[in-house]
Structures are given as C-alpha cells and as structure tokens.
C-alpha positions as a printed NumPy array, in Angstrom:
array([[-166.262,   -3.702,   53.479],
       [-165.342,   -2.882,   56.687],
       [-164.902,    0.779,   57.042],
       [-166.115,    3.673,   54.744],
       [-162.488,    4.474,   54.295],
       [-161.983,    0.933,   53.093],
       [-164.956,    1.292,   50.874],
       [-163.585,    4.29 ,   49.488],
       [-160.372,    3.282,   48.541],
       [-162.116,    0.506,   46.003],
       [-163.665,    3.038,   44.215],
       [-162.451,    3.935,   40.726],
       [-161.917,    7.606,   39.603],
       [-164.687,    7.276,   37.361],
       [-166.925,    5.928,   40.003],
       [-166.588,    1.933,   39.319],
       [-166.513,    0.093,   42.65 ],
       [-163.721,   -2.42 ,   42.265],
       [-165.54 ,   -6.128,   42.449],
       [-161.98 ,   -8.064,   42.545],
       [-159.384,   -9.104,   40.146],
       [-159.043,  -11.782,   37.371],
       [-156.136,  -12.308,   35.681],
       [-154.946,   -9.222,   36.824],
       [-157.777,   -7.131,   35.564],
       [-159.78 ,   -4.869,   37.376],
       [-163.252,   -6.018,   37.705],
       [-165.692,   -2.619,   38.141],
       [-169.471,   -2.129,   38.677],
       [-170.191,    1.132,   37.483],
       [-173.362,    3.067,   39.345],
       [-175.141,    2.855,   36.024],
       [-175.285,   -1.25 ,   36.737],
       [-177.599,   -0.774,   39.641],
       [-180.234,    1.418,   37.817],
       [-179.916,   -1.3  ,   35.044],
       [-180.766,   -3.564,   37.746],
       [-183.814,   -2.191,   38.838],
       [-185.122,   -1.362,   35.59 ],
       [-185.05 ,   -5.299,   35.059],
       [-186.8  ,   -5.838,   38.277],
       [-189.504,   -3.505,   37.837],
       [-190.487,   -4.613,   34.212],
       [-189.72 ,   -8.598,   34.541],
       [-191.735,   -8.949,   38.169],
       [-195.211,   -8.313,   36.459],
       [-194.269,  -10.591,   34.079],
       [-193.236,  -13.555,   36.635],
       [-197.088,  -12.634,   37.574],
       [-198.298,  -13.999,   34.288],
       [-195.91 ,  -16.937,   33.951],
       [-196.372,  -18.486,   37.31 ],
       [-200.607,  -17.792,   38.223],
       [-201.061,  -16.97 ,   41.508],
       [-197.504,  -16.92 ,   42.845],
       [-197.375,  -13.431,   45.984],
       [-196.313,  -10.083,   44.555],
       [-192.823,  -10.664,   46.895],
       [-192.124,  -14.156,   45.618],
       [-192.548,  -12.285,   42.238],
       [-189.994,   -9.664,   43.157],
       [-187.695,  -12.053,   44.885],
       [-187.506,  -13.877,   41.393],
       [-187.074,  -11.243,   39.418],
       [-183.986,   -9.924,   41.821],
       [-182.882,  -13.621,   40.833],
       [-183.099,  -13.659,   37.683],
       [-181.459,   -9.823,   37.683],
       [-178.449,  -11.31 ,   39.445],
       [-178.077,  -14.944,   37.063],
       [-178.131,  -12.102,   33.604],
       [-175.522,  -10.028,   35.426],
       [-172.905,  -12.6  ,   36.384],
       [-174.034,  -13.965,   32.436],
       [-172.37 ,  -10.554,   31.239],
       [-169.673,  -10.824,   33.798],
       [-168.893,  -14.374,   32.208],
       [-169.343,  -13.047,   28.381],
       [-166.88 ,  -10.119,   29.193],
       [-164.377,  -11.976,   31.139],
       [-164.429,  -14.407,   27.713],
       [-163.082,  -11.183,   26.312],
       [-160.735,  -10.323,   28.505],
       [-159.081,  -13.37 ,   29.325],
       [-158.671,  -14.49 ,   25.435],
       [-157.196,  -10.934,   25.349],
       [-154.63 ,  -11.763,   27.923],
       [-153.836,  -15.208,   26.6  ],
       [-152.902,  -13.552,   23.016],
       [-150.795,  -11.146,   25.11 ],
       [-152.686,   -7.846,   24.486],
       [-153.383,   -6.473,   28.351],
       [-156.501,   -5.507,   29.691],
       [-157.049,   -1.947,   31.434],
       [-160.11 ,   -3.278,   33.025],
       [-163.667,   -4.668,   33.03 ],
       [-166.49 ,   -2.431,   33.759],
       [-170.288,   -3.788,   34.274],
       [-172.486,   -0.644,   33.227],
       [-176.063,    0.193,   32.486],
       [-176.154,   -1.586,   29.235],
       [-174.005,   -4.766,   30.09 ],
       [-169.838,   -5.053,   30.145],
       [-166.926,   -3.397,   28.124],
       [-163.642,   -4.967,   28.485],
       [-161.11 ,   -1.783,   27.84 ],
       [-157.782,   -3.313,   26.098],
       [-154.709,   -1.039,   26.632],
       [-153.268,   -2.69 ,   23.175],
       [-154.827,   -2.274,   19.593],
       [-154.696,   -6.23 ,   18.06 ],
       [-151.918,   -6.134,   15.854],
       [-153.073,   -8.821,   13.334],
       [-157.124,   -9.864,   12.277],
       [-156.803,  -12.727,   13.998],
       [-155.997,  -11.34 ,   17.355],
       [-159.21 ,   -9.188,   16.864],
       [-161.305,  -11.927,   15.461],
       [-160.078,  -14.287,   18.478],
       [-161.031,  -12.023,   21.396],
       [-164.68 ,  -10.755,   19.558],
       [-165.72 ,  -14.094,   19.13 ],
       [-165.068,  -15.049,   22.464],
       [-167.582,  -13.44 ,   24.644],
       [-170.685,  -14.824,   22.259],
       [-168.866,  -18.018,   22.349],
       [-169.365,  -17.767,   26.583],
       [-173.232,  -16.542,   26.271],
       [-173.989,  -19.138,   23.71 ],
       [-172.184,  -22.043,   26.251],
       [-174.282,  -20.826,   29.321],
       [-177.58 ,  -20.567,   26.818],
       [-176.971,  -24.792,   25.861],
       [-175.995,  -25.038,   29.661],
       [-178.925,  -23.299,   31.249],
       [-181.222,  -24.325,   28.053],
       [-180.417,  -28.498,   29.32 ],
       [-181.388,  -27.345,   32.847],
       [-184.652,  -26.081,   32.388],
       [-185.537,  -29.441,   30.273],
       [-184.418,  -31.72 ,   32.248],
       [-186.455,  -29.513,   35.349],
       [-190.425,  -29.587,   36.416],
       [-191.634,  -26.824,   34.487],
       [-193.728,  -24.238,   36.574],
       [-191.202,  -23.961,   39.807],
       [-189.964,  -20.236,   40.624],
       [-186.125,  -22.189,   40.082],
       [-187.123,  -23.471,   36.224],
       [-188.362,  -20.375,   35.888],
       [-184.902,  -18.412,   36.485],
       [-183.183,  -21.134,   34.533],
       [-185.581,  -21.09 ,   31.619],
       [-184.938,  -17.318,   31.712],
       [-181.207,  -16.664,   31.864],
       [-180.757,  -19.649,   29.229],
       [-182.972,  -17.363,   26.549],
       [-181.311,  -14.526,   28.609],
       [-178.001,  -15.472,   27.192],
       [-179.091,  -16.864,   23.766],
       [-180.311,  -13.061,   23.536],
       [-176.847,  -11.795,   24.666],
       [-175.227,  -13.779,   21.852],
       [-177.528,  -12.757,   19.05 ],
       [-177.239,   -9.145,   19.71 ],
       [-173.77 ,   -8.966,   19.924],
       [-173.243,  -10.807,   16.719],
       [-174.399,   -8.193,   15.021],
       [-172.194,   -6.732,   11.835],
       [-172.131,   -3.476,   13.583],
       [-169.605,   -2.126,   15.809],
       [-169.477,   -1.349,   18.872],
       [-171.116,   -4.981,   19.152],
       [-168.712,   -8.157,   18.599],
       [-170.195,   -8.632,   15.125],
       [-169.03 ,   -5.577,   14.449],
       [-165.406,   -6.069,   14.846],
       [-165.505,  -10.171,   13.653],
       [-166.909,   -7.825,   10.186],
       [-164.149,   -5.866,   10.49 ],
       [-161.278,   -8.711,   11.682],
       [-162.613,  -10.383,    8.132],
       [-162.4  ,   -7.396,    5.687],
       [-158.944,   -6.375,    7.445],
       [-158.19 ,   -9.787,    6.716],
       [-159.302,   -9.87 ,    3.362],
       [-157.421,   -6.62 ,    1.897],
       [-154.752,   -5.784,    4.529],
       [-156.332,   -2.525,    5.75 ],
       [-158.009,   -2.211,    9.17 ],
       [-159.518,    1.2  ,    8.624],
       [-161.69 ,   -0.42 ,    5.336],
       [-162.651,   -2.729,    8.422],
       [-163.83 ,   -0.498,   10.473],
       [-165.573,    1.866,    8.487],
       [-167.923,   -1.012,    7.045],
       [-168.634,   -1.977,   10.648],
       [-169.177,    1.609,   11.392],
       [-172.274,    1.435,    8.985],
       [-173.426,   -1.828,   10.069],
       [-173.55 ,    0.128,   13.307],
       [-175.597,    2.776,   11.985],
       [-177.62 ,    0.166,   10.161],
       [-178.312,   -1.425,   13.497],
       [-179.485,    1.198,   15.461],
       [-182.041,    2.153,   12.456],
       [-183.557,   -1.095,   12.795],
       [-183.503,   -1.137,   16.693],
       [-185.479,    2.584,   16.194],
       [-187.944,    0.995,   13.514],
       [-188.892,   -2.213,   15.84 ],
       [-189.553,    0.164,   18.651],
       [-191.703,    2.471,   16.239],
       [-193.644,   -0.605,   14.767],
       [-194.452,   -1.853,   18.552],
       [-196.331,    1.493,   19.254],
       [-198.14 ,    1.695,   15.702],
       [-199.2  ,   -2.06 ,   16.209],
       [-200.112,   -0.992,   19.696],
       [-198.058,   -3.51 ,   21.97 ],
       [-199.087,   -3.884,   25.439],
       [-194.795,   -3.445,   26.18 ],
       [-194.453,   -1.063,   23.687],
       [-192.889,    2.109,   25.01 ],
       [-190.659,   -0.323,   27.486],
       [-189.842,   -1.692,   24.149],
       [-189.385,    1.975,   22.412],
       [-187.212,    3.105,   25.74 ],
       [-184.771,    0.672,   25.961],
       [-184.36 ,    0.224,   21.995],
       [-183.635,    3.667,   21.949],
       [-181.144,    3.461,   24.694],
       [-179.683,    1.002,   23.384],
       [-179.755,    2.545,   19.321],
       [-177.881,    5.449,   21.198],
       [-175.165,    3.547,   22.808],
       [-174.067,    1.963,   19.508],
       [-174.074,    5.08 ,   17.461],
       [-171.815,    6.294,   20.3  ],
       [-169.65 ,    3.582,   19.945],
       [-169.782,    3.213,   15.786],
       [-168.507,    7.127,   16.467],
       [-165.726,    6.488,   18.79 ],
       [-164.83 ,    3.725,   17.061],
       [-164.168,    5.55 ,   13.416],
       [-162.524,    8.303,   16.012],
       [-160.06 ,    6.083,   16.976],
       [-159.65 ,    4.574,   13.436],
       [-158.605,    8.267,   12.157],
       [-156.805,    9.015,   15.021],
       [-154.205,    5.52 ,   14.721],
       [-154.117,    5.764,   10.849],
       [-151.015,    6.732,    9.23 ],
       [-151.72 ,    9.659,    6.822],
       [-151.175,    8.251,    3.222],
       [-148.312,    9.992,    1.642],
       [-146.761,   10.807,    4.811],
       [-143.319,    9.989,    5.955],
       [-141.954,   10.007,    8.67 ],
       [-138.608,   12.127,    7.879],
       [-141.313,   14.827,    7.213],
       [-142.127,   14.839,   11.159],
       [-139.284,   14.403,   12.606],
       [-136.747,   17.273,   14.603],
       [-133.374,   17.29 ,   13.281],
       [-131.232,   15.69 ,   16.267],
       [-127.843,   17.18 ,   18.128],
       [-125.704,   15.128,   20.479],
       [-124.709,   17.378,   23.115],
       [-122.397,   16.7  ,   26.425],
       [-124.604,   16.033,   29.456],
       [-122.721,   18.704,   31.589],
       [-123.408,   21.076,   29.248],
       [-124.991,   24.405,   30.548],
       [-129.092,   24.226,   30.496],
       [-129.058,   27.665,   28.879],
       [-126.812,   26.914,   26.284],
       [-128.573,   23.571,   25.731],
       [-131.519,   24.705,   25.601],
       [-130.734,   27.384,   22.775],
       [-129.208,   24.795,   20.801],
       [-132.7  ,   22.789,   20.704],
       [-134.153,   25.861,   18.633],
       [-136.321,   23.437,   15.984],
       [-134.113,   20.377,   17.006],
       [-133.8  ,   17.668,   19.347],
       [-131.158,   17.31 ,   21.992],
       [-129.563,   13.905,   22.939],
       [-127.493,   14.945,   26.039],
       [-124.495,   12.347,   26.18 ],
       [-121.75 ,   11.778,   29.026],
       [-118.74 ,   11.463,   28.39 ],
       [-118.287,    7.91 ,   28.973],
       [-120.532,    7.666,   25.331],
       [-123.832,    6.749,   27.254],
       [-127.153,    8.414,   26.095],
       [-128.389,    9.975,   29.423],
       [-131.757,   11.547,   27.749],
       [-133.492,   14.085,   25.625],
       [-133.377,   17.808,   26.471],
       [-137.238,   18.415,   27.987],
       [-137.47 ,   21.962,   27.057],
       [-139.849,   22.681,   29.382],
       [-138.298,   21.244,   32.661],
       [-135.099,   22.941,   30.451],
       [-137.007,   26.213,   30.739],
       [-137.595,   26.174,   34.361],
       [-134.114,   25.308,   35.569],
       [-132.721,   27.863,   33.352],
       [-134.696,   30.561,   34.947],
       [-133.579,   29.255,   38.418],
       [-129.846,   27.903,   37.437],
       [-128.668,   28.812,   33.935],
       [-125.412,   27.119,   34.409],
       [-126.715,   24.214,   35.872],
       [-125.625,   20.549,   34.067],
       [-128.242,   19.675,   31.381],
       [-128.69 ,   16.65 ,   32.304],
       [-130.8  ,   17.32 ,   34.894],
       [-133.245,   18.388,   32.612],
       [-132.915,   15.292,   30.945],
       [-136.083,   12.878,   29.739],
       [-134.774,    9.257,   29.929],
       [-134.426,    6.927,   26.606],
       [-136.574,    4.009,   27.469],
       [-136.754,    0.723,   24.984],
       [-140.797,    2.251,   24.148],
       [-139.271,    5.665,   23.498],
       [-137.029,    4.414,   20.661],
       [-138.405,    4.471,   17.146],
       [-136.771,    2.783,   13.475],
       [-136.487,    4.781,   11.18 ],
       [-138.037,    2.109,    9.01 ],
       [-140.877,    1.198,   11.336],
       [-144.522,    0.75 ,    9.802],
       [-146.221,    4.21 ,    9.969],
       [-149.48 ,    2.136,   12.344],
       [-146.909,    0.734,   14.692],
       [-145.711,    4.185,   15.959],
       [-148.687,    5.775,   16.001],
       [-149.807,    2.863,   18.403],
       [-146.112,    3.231,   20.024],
       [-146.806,    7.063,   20.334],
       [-150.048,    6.989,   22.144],
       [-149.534,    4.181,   24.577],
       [-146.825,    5.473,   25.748],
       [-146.179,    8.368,   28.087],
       [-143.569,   10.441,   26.503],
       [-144.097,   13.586,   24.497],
       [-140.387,   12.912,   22.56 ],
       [-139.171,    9.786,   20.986],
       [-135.57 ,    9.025,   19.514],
       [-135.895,    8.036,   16.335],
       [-132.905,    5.806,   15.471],
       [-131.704,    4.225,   11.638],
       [-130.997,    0.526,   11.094],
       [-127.513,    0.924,   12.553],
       [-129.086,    2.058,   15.531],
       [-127.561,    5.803,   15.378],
       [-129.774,    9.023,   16.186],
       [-131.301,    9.896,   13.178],
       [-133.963,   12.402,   14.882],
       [-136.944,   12.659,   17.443],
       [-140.373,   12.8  ,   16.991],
       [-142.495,   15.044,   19.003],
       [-146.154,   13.374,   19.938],
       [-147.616,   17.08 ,   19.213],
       [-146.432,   16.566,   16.06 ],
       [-147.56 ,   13.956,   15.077],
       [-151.026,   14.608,   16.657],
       [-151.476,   18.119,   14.598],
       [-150.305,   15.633,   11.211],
       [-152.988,   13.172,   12.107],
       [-155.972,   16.007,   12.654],
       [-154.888,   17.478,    9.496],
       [-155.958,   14.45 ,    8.028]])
C-alpha cells in the first residue's frame, strides 16, 4: 500500500481489508483474523519449546508465526474450495472473509437443488483433507526434529483437524449442511434439512462445552486454553445453527398460502397520466403506467408518487415510474420458494406478477410478503 488513502479505499464497510480477488470474489481479512493470529502464537510457541529441546525463545516464536501463517493460507485454500465450486455451479459469491475463527464464504444465491448444496459443502473438507495427505507425505519423507518438519508436521495435522471439525452433522459447519443436502434430498423439503442440522448444531456445541469441562475436572495442564477456545468456538455455532433456522423461516413458503392471497389487484394506466390522479387510483392496487405505443414503462412508486405530487400534481406519471426488470416479473404459477428467493435478492419493493399468457395479473409488495412470512 502506498498511501493511507490507498489503504483506505481497500477497506470493507464492515472493516475487512480487501486481500485481492479470485474468481471475482472479494477476498477479506477481517480485524478479528489478527487477534486469532496471536492467540495461536502465544499458546503454540511454548509448545515448539517442548517439541524441539533447547531451540531460543525467538526461533520458537519465529516458528510459531510460521506455522500461524501455513494454518491461515490452509483456511484460505478450504474456503476458496467453497467458493470456487460455488461459482462453477453458477451460484455467485458475495465474498470471502478470513475471521477470528477461520473463513465464511457468503453466497448471494440459496442452492436451488441438494446437490448444489452437497457439492459446494463438501468441497472445502475435500481441500483440508488434500493439503493434510500433501503436508502429511512431507513431513515423512523429511528429517524429523528440524524447525521446517516441524511446521510441516503441524499444518498437515493442522488441516486433518480442519476437516474433521467441519464434518460435523451440525450446521453452521459443512457437516451440517452435507446432513441437510441428504435429508432435503431424501424427502424433498429443505427446511426438514435444516432443522435436523440445526440440532446437530446444538448437539455439537454441548459436546465442545463437556470436553472443555472434563479437561478442568481431570486437571489438564491446557485446560482453560482448552475451556476458552471450546467455548468460543460452542458460541459461534449456536450463532450460526440460529441464523441458519432464521433464514430457513424467513425463505419458507407459508403452507396453505397462495399467492393470489398477497397480491394487489393491478390497473393499467396511461403513462402521461396526472401523478395525482394516478396516485389515487393505486388506493389498495397496483399501477402499471403504459404509453401509448402499448409499452410497459413501470409501476406507480407511491412514494416517489407522493413527493412529486406535492411539488407537481399534474406532472406525467411516469416519472414516478419504477422500471419492470426481467427479476421484477413473477408467474403466477411460480413455486412459492422461488419468489421468496426472487423477492429478497432482489432490490425492488414491487413485483409484476404476470399469468401464463404473460398478461398483468397483479403485483406483489415485498412488505407483504415479509409481514405473511413473520406471521408464520
């Protein structure tokens, strides 16, 4: 970085400095990373004490750093597994964020099918488990004892841990959403998924608590490292199991629910029509404002309707027009999931609902359908 301001302008608004790209994807290293960091160094240079006798306290720390950065670019690797098997199924990727705790790879696109899920969980274990074999042959085929086998013995086990962990039946781990990519599979319902991975969550973090609380009763020289970061870590996926089921409720089509029970009644109204007349025609309907040649120019926005009534009441509504986009259209017929995924990836607060034919057959407002889905 040359300049502050350079520095600056690579830094996301959640505080992720922004690495480089892959693929496209954003590549940040959240402050939380370098605390991470530094726990690692502090509790793993002792230990490089007792591995290699005799070896000087900076030699210690200089490994440790090493080591620190090999289990780092090890996530980095077991993320971008994620991320680019996301890519390659054609579900895009936000972003990938290094944290305290290791990597998230934030997908802008729920997996539409099982196997989409299955494919991109599976992949970042598959990474950590190839580096583990890779690093694992290393250290075997190196003089055991050397600060270098000793970084390479390390990040192999390092990465076999990674694996392990994350293969967990428990989300928010991969585990968790391979058990709920096979359930969904099994009986066509992604929420019966993800509510048995939810409790494999919960029963992970019980048995991450209990470990922690048998190292202190057994008296453990590591054991309140070991309680600490268990209990950090118990805490993150409870957090995650939550947001997870959050989510679930939140993209779930209410059962029973239709989607002619949602929608505003729609009127097809000349684009040069007044603003104030226009908008008190949209009273508990939707507005399609048409010109004459027969082209659909937008919906009414009420509020930008609002505001240029109070200024111009005679003004042409069409200037208070939101435009029909190909993500703002809706079937009539469409699966209830679909436009609740439609809905909130897109940024709209209307959508045109159309029937098979393709004519207007109402709009849907995204408030609601939000207040349908939190009644549920």
């Amino acid at each position: 970085m040359a300049t502050t301001g350079s520095w600056r302008r690579q830094v996301d608004r959640d505080g992720g400095v922004l690495l480089f790209r892959a693929a496209g994807v954003p590549v940040l290293l959240a402050p939380s990373w370098w605390l991470g960091s530094a726990a690692i160094v502090l509790i793993y240079t002792p230990l490089v004490g007792r591995i290699l006798p005799g070896v000087a306290a900076l030699n210690a720390f200089l490994i440790a750093s090493t080591f620190t950065l090999f289990l780092g670019l090890s996530v980095l690797a077991h993320e971008l597994g994620h991320s680019l098997t996301a890519i390659r199924l054609g579900l895009p990727v936000r972003r990938l964020r290094l944290f305290l705790l290791g990597g998230v790879s934030e997908m802008m696109r729920t997996p539409a099918r099982p196997g989409q899920e299955g494919l991109v969980a599976v992949a970042g274990p598959a990474v950590s488990v190839g580096l583990a074999a890779a690093f694992g042959v290393a250290a075997v085929v190196m003089d055991p004892g050397t600060a270098l086998w000793l970084v390479v013995a390390q990040t192999a086990f390092a990465n076999a841990a990674v694996a392990v962990f994350n293969l967990l039946p428990g989300l928010p781990l991969d585990g968790g959403r391979i058990l709920r990519a096979g359930i969904w599979a099994v009986t066509g319902r992604r929420a019966a998924g993800t509510r048995a991975a939810v409790l494999g969550g919960g029963v992970v973090a019980a048995l991450l608590v209990a470990w922690a609380l048998w190292g202190i009763l057994q008296g453990d020289e590591d054991a309140w490292v070991r309680f600490g970061v268990c209990v950090l870590t118990a805490w993150f996926v409870v957090a995650g199991a939550r947001g997870e089921m959050s989510a679930e409720r939140r993209r779930t089509w209410p059962e029973g629910l239709t989607l002619a029970e949602l929608v505003q009644p729609v009127l097809q109204l000349p684009a040069e029509s007044p603003v104030s007349g226009a908008l008190t025609a949209s009273a508990g309907r939707g507005v399609v404002l048409v010109r004459a040649d027969g082209v659909a120019v937008g919906l009414l926005d009420q509020d930008l309707a609002r505001r240029l009534s109070s200024r111009s009441p005679h003004a042409p509504a069409e200037q208070a027009a939101e435009p029909i986009r190909p993500e703002t259209v809706l079937l009539a017929d469409e699966p209830g999931e679909e436009i609740v995924e439609r809905v909130q990836g897109t940024a709209a607060w209307q959508f045109l609902v159309v029937d098979l034919e393709g004519r207007p057959a109402g709009v849907l407002r995204r408030e609601d359908l939000r207040a349908a889905l939190d009644r549920r």
